[in-house]
PDB file of the backbone (N, CA, C, O) and the ligand in Angstrom, with CONECT records:
HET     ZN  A 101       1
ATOM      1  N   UNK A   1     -28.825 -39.258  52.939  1.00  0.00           N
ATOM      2  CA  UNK A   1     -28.073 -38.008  52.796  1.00  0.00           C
ATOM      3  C   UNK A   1     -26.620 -38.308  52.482  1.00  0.00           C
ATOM      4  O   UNK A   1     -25.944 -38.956  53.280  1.00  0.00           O
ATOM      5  N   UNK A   2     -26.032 -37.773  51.134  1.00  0.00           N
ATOM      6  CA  UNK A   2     -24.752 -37.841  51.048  1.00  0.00           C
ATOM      7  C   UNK A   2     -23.999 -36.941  51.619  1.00  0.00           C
ATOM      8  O   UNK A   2     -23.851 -36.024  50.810  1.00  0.00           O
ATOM      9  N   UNK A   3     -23.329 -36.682  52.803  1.00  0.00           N
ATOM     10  CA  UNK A   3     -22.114 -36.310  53.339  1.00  0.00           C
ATOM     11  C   UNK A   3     -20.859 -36.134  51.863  1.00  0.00           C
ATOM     12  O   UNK A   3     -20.929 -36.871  50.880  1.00  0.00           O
ATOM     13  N   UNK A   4     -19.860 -35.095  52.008  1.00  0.00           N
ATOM     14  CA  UNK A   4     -19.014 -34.733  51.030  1.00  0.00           C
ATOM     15  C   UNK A   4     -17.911 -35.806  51.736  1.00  0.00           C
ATOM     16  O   UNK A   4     -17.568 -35.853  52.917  1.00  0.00           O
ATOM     17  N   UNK A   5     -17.476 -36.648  50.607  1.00  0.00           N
ATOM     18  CA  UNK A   5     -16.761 -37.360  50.633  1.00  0.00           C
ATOM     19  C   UNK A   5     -15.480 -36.847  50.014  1.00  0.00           C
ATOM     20  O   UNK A   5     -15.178 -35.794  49.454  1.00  0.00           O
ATOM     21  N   UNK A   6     -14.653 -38.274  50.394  1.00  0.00           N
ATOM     22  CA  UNK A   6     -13.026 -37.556  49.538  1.00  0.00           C
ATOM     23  C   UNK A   6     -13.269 -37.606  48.369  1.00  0.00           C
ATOM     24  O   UNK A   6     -12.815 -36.727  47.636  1.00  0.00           O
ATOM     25  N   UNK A   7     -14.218 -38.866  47.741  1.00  0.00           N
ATOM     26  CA  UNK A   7     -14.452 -38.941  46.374  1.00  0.00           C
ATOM     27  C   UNK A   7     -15.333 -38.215  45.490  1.00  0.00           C
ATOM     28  O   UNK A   7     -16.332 -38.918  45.333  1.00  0.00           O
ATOM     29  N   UNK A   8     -15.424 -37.243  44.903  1.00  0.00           N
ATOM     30  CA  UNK A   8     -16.430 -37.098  44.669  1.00  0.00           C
ATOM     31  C   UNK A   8     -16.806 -36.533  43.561  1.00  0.00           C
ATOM     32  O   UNK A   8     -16.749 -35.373  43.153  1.00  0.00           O
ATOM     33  N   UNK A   9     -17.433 -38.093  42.869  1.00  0.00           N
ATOM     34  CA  UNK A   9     -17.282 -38.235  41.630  1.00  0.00           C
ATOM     35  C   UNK A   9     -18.136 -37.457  40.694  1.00  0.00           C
ATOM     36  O   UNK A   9     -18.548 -37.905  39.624  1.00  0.00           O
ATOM     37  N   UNK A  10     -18.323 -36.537  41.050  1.00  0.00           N
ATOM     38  CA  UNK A  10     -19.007 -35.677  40.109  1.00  0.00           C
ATOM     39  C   UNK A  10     -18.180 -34.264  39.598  1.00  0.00           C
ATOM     40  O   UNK A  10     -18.688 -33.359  38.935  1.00  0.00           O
ATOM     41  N   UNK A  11     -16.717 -34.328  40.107  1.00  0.00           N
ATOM     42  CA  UNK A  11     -15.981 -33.673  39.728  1.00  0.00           C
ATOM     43  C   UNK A  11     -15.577 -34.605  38.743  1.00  0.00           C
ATOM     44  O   UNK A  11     -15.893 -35.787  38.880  1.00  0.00           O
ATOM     45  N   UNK A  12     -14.465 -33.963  37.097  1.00  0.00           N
ATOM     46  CA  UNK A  12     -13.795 -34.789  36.261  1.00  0.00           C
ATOM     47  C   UNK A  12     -12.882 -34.506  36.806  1.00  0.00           C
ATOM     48  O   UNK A  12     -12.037 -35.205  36.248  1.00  0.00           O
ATOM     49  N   UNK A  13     -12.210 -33.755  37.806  1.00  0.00           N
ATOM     50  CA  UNK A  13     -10.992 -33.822  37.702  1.00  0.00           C
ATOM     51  C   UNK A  13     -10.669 -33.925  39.449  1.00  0.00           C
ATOM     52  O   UNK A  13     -11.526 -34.214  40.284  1.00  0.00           O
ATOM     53  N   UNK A  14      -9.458 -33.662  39.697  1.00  0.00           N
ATOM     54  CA  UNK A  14      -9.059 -33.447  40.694  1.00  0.00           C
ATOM     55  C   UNK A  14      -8.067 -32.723  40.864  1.00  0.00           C
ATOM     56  O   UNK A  14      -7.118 -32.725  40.079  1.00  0.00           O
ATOM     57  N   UNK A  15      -8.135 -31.918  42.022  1.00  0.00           N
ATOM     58  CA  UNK A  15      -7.190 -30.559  42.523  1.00  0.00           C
ATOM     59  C   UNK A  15      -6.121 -30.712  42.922  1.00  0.00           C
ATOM     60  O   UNK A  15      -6.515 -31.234  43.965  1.00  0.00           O
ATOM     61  N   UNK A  16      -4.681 -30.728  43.068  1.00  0.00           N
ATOM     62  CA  UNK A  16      -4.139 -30.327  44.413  1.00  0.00           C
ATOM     63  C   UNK A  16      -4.375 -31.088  45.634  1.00  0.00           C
ATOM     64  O   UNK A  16      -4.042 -32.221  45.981  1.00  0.00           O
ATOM     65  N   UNK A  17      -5.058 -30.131  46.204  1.00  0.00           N
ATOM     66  CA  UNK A  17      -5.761 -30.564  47.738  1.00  0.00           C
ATOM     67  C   UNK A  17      -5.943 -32.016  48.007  1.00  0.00           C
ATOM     68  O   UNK A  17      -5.387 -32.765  48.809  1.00  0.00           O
ATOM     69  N   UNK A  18      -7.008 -32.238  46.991  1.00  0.00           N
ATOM     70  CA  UNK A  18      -7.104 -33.496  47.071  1.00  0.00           C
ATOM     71  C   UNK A  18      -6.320 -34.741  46.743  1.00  0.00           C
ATOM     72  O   UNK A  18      -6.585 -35.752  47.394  1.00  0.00           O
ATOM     73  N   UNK A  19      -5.555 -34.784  45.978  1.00  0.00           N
ATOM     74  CA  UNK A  19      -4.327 -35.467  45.514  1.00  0.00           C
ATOM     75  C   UNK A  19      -4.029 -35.147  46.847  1.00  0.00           C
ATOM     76  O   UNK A  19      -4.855 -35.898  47.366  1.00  0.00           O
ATOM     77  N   UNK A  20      -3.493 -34.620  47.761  1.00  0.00           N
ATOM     78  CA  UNK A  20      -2.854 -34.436  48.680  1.00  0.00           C
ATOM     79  C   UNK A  20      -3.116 -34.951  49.643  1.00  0.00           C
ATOM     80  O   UNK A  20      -2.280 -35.575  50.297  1.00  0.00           O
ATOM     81  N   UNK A  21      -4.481 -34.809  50.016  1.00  0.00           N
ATOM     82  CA  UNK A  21      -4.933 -35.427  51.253  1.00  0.00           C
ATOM     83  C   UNK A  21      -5.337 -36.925  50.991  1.00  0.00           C
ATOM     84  O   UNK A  21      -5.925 -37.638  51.803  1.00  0.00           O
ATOM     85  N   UNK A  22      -4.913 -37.304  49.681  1.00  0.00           N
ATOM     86  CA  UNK A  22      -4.995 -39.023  49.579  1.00  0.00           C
ATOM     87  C   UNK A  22      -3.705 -39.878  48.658  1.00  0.00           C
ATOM     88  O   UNK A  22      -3.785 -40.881  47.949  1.00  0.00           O
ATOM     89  N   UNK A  23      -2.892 -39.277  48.906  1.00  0.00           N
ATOM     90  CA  UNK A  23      -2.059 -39.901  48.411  1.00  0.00           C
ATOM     91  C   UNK A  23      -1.828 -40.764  49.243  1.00  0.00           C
ATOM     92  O   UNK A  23      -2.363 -41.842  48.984  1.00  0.00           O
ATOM     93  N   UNK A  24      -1.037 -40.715  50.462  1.00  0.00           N
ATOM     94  CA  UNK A  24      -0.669 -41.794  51.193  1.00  0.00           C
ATOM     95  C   UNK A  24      -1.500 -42.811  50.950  1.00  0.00           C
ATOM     96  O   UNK A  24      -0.800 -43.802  50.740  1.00  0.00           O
ATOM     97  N   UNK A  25      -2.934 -43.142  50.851  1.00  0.00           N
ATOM     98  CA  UNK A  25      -4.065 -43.779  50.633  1.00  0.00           C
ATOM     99  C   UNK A  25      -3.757 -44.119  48.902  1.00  0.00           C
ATOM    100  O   UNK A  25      -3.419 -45.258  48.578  1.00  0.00           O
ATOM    101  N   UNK A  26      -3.877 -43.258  48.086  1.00  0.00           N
ATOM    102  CA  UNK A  26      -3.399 -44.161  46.716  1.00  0.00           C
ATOM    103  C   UNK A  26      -2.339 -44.935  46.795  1.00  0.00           C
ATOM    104  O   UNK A  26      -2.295 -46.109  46.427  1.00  0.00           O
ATOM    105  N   UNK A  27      -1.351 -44.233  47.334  1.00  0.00           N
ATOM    106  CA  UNK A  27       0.157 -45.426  47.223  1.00  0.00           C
ATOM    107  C   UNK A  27      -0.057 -46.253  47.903  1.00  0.00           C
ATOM    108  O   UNK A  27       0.902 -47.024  47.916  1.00  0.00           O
ATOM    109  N   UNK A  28      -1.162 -46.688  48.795  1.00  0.00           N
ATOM    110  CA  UNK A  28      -1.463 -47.913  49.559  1.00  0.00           C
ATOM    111  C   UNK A  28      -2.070 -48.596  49.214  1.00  0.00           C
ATOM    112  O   UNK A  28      -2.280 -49.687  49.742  1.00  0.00           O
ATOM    113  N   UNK A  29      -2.754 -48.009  47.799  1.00  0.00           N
ATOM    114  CA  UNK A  29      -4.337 -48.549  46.789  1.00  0.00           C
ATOM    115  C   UNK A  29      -4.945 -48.833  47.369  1.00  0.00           C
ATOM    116  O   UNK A  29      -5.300 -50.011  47.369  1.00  0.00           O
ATOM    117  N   UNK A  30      -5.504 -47.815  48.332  1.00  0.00           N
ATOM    118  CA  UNK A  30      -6.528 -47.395  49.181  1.00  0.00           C
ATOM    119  C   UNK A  30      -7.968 -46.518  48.790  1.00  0.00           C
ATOM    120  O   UNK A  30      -8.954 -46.097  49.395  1.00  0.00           O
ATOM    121  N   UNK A  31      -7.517 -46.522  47.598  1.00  0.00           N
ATOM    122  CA  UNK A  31      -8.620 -45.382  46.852  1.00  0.00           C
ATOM    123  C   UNK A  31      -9.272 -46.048  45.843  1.00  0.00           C
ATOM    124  O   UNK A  31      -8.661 -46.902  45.199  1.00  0.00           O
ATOM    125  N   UNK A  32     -10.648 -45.737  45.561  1.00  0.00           N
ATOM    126  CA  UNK A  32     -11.364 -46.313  44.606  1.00  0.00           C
ATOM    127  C   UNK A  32     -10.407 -46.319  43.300  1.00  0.00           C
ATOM    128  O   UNK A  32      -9.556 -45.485  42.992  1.00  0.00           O
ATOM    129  N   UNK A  33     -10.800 -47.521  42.609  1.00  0.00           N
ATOM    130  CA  UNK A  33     -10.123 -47.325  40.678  1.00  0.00           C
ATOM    131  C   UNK A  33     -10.021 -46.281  40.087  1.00  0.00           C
ATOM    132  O   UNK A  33      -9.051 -45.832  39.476  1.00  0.00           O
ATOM    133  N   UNK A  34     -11.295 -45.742  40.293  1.00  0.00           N
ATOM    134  CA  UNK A  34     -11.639 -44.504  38.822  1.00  0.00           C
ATOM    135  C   UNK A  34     -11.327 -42.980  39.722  1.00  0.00           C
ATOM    136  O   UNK A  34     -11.379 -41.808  39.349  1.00  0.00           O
ATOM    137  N   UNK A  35     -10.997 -43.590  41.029  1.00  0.00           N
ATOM    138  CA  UNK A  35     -10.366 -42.294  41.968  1.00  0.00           C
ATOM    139  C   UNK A  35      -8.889 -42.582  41.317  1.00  0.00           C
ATOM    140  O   UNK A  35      -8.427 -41.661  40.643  1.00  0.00           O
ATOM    141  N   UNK A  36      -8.308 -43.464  41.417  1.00  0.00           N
ATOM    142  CA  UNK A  36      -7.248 -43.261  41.256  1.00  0.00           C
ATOM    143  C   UNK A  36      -6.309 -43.354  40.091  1.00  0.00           C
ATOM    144  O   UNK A  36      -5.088 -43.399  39.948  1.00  0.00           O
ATOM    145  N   UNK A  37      -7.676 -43.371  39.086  1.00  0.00           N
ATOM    146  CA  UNK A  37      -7.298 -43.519  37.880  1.00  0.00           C
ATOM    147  C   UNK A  37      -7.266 -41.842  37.870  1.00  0.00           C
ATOM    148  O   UNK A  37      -6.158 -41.344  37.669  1.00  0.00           O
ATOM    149  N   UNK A  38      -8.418 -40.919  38.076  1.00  0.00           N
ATOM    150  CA  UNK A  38      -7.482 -39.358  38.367  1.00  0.00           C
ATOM    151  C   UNK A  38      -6.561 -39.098  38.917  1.00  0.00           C
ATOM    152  O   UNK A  38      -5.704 -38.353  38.442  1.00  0.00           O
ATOM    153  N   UNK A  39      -6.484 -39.650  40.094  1.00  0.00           N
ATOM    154  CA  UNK A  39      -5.373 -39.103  40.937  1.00  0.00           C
ATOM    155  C   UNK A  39      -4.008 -39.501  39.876  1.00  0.00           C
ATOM    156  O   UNK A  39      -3.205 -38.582  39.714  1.00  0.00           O
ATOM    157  N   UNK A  40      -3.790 -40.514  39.325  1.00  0.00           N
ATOM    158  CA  UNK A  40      -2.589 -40.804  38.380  1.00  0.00           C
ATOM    159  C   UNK A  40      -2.518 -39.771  37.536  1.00  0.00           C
ATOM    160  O   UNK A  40      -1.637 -38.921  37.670  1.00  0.00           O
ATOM    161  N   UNK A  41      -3.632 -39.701  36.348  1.00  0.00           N
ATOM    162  CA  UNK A  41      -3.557 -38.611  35.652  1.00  0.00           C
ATOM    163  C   UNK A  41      -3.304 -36.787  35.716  1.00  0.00           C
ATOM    164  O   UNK A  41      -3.055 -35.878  34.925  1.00  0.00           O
ATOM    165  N   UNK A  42      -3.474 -36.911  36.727  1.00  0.00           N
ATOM    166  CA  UNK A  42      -2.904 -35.501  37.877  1.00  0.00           C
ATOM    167  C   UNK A  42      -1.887 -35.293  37.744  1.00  0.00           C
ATOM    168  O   UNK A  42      -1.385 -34.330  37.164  1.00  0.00           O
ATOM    169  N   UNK A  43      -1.066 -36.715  38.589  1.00  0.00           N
ATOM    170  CA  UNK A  43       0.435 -36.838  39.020  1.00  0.00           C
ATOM    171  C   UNK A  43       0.998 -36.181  37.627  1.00  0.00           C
ATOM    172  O   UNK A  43       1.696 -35.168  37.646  1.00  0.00           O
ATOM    173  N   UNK A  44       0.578 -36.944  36.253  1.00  0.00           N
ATOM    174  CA  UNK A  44       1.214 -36.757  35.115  1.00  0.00           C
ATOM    175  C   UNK A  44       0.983 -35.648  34.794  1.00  0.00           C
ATOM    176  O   UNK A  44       1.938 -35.187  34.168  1.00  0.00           O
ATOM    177  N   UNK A  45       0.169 -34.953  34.909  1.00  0.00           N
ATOM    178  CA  UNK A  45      -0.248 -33.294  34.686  1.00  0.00           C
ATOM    179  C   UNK A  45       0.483 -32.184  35.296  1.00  0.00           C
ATOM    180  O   UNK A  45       0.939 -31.126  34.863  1.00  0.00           O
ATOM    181  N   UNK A  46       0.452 -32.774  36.469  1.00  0.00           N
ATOM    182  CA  UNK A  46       0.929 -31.539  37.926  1.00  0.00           C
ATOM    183  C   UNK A  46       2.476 -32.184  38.032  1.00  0.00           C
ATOM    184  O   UNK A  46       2.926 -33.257  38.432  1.00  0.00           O
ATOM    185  N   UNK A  47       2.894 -31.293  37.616  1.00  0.00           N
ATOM    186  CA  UNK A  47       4.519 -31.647  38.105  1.00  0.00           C
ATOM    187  C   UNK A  47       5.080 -31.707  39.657  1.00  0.00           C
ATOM    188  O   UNK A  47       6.010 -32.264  40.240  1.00  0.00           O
ATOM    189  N   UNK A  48       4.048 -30.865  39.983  1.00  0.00           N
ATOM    190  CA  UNK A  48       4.044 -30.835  41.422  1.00  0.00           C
ATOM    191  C   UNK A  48       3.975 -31.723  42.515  1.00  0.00           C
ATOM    192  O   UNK A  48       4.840 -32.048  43.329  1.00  0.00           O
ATOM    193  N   UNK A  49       2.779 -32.063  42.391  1.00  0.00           N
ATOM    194  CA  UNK A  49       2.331 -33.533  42.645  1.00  0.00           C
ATOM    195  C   UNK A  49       2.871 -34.555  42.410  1.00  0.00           C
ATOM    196  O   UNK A  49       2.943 -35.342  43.354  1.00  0.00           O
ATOM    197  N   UNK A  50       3.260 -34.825  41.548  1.00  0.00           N
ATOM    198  CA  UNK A  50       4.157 -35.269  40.576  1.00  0.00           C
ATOM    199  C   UNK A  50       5.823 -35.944  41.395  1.00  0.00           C
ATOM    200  O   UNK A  50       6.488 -36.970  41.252  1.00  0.00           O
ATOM    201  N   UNK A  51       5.912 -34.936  42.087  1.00  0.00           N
ATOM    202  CA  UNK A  51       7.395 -35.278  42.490  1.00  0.00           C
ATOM    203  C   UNK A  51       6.930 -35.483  43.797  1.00  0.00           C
ATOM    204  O   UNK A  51       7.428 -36.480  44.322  1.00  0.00           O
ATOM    205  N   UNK A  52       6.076 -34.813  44.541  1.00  0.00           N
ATOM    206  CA  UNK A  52       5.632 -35.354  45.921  1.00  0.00           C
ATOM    207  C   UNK A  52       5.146 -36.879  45.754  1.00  0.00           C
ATOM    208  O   UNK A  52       5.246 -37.589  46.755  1.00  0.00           O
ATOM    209  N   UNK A  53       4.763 -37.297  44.881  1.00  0.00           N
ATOM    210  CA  UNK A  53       4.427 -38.810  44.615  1.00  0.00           C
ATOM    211  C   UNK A  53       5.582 -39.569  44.915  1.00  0.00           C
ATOM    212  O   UNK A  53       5.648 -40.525  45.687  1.00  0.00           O
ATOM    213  N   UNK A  54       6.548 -39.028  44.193  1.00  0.00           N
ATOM    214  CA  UNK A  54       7.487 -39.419  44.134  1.00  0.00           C
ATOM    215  C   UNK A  54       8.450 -39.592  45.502  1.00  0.00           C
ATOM    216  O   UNK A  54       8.986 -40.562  46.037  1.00  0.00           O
ATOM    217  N   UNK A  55       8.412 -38.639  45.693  1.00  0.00           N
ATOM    218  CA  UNK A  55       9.159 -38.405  47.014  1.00  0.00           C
ATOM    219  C   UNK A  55       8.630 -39.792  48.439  1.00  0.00           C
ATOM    220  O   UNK A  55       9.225 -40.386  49.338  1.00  0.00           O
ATOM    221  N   UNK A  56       7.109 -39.751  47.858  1.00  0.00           N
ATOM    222  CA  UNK A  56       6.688 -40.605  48.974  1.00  0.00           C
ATOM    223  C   UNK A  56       7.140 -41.725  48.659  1.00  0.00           C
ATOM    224  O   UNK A  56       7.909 -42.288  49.439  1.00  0.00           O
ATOM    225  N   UNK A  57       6.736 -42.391  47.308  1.00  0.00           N
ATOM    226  CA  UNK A  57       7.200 -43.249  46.913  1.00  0.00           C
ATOM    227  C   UNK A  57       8.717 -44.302  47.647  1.00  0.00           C
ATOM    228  O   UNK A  57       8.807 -45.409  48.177  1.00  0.00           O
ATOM    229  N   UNK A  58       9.845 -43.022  47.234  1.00  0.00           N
ATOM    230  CA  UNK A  58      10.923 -43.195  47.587  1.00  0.00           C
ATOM    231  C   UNK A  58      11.531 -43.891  49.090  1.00  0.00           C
ATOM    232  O   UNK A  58      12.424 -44.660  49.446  1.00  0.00           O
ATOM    233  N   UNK A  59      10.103 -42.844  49.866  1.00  0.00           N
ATOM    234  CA  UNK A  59       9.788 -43.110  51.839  1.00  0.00           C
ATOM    235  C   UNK A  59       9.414 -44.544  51.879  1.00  0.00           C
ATOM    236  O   UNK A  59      10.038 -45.367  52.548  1.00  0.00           O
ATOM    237  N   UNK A  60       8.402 -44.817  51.164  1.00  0.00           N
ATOM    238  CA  UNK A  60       8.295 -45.843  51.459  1.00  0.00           C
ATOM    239  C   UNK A  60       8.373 -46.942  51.031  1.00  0.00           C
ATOM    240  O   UNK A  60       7.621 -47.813  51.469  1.00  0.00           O
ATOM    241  N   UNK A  61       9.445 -47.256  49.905  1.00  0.00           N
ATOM    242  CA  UNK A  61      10.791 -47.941  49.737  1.00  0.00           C
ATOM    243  C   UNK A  61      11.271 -48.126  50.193  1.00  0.00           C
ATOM    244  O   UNK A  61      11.524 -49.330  50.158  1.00  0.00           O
ATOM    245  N   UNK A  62      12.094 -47.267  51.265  1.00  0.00           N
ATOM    246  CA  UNK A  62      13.440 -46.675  52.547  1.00  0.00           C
ATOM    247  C   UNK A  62      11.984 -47.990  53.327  1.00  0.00           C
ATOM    248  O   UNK A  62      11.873 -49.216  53.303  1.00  0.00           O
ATOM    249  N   UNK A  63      11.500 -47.339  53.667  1.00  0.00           N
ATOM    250  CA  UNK A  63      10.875 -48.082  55.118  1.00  0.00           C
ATOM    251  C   UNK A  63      10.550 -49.651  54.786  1.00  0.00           C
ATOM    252  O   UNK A  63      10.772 -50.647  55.475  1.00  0.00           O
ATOM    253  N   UNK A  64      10.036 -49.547  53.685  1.00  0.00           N
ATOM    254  CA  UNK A  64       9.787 -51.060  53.265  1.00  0.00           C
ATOM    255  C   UNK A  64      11.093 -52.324  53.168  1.00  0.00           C
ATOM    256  O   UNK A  64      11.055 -53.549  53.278  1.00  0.00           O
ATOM    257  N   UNK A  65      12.387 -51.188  52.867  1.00  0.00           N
ATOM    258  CA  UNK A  65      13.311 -52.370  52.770  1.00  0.00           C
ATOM    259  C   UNK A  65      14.437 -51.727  53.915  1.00  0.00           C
ATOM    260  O   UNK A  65      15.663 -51.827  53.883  1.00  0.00           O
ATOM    261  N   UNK A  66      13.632 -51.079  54.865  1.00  0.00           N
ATOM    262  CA  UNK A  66      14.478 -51.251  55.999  1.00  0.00           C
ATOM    263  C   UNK A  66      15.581 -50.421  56.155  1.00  0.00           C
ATOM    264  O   UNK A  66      16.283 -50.577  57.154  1.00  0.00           O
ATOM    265  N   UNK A  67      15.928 -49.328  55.108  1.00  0.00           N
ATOM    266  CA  UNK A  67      17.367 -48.463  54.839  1.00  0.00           C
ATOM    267  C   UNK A  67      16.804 -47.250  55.689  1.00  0.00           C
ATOM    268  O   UNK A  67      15.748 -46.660  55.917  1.00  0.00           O
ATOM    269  N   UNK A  68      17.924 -47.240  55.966  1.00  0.00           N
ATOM    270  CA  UNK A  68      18.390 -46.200  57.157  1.00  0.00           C
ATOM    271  C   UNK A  68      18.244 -44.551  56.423  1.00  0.00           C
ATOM    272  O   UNK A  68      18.203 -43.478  57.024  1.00  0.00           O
ATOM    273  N   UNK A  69      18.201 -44.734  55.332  1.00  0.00           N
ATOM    274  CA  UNK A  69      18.673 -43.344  54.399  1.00  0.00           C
ATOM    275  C   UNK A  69      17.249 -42.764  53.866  1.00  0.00           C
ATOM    276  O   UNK A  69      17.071 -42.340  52.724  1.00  0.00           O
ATOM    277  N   UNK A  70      15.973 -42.836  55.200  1.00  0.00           N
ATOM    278  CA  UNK A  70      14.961 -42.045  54.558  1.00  0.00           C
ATOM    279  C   UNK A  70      15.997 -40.622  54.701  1.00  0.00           C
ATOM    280  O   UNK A  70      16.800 -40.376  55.601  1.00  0.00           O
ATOM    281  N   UNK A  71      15.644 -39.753  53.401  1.00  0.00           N
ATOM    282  CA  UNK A  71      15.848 -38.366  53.342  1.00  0.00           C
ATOM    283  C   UNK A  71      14.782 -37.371  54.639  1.00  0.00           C
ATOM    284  O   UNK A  71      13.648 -37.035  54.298  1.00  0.00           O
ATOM    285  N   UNK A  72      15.289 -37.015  56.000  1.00  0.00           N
ATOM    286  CA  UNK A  72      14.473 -36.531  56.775  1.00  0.00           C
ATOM    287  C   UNK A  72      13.981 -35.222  56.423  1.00  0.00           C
ATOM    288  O   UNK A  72      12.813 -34.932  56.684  1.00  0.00           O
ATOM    289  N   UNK A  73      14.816 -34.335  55.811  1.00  0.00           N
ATOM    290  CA  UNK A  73      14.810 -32.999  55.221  1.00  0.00           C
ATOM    291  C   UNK A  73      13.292 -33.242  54.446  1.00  0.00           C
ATOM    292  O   UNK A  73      12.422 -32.474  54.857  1.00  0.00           O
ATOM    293  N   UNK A  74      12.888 -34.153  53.444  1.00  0.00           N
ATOM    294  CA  UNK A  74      12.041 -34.319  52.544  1.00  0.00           C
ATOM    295  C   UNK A  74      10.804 -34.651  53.290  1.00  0.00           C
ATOM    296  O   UNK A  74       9.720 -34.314  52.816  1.00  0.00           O
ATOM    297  N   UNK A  75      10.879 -35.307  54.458  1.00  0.00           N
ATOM    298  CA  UNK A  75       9.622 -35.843  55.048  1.00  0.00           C
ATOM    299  C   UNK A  75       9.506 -34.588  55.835  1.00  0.00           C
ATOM    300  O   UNK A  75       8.298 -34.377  55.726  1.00  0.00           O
ATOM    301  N   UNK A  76      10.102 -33.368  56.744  1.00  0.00           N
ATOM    302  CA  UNK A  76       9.843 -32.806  56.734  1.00  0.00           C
ATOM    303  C   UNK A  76       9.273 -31.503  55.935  1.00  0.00           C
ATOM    304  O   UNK A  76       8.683 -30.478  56.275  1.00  0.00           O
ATOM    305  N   UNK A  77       9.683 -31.983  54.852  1.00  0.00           N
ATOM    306  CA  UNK A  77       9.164 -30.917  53.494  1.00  0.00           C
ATOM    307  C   UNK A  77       7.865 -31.203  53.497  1.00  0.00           C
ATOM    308  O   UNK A  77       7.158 -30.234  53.776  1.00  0.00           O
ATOM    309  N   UNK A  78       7.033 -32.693  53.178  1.00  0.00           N
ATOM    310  CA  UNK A  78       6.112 -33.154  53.087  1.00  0.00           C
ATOM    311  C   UNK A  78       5.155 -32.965  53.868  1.00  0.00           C
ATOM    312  O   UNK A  78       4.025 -32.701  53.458  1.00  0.00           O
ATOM    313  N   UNK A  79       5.601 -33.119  55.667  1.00  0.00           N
ATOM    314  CA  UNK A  79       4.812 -32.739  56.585  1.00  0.00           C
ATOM    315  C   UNK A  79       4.339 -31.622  56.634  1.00  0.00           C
ATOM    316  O   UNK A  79       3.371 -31.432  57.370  1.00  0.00           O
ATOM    317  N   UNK A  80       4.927 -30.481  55.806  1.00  0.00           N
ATOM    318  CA  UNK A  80       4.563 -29.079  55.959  1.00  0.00           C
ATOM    319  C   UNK A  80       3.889 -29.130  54.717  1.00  0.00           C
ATOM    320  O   UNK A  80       2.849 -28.471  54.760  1.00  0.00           O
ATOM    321  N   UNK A  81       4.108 -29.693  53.579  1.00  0.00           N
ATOM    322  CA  UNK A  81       3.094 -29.396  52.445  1.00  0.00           C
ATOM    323  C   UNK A  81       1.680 -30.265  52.835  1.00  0.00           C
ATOM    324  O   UNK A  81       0.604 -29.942  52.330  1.00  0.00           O
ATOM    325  N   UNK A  82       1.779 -31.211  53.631  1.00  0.00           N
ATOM    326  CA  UNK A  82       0.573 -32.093  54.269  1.00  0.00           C
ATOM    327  C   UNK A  82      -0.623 -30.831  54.817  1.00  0.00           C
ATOM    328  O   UNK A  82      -1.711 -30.528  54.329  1.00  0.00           O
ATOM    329  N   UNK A  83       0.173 -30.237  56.126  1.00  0.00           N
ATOM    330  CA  UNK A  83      -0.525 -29.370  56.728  1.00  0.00           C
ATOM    331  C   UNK A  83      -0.757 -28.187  56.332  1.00  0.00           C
ATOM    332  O   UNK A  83      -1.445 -27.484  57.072  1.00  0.00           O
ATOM    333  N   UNK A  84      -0.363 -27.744  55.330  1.00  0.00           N
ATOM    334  CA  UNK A  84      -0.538 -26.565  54.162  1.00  0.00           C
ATOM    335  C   UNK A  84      -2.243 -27.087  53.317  1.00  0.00           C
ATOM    336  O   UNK A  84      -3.294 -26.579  52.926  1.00  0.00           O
ATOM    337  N   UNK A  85      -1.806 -27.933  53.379  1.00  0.00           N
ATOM    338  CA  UNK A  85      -3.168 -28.601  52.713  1.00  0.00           C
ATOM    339  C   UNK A  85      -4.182 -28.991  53.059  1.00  0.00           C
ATOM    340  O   UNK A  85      -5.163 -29.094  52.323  1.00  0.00           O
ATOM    341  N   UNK A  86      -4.141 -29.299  54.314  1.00  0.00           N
ATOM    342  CA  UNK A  86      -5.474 -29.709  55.380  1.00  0.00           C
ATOM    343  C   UNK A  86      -5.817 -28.214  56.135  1.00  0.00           C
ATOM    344  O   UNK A  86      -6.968 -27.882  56.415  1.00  0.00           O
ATOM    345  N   UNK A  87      -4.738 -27.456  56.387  1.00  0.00           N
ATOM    346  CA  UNK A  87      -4.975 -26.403  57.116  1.00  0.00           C
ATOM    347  C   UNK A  87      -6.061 -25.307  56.197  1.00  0.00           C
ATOM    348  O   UNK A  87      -6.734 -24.435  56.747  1.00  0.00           O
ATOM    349  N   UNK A  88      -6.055 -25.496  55.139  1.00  0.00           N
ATOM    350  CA  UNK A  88      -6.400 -24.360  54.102  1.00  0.00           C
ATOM    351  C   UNK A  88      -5.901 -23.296  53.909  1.00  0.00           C
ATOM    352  O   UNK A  88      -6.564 -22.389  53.407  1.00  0.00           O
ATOM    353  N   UNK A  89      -4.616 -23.138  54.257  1.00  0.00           N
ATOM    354  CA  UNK A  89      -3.641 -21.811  53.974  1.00  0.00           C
ATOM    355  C   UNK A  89      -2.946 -21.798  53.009  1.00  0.00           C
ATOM    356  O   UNK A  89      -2.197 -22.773  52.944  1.00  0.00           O
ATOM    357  N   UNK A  90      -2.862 -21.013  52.120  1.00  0.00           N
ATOM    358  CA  UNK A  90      -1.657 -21.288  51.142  1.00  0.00           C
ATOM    359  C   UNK A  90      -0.863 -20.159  51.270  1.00  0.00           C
ATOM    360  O   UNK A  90       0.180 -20.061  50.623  1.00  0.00           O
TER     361      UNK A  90
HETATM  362 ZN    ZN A 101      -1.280 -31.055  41.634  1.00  0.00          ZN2+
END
């Protein structure tokens, strides 16, 4: 029995949502190839996404090289677009 996975490759594309609830996991290249060969093509699509990539990106730069100057305003932005997204509310 297949259980609904994060992947699931019988969609061509990917939503939102899902970009969302795996990014942290792509920027860790945590996600299958051809998962995250959508999830990229998204980013470039969705402007949206797009800059939240980005934004994480940026976090975890700051954390990786130790600077004091994560933007907190933004990670709280994030935390609320996180739980916007798992919650199912828009
Ligand atoms: Zn998007």
């Amino acid at each position: 029995m297949i259980r609904r996975a994060r992947t699931r490759r019988h969609r061509p594309e990917v939503n939102c949502r899902e970009v969302g609830k795996v990014l942290q996991s792509y920027l860790d290249d945590d996600v299958e190839p051809g998962f995250a060969d959508k999830i990229a093509k998204h980013l470039e699509a969705c402007r949206d996404c797009g800059l939240e990539v980005e934004t994480y990106r940026r976090i975890k730069a700051s954390l990786a090289a130790k600077l004091p100057e994560v933007d907190t305003a933004a990670i709280d932005r994030l935390r609320a677009f996180g739980e916007q997204l798992t919650s199912g509310d828009e």
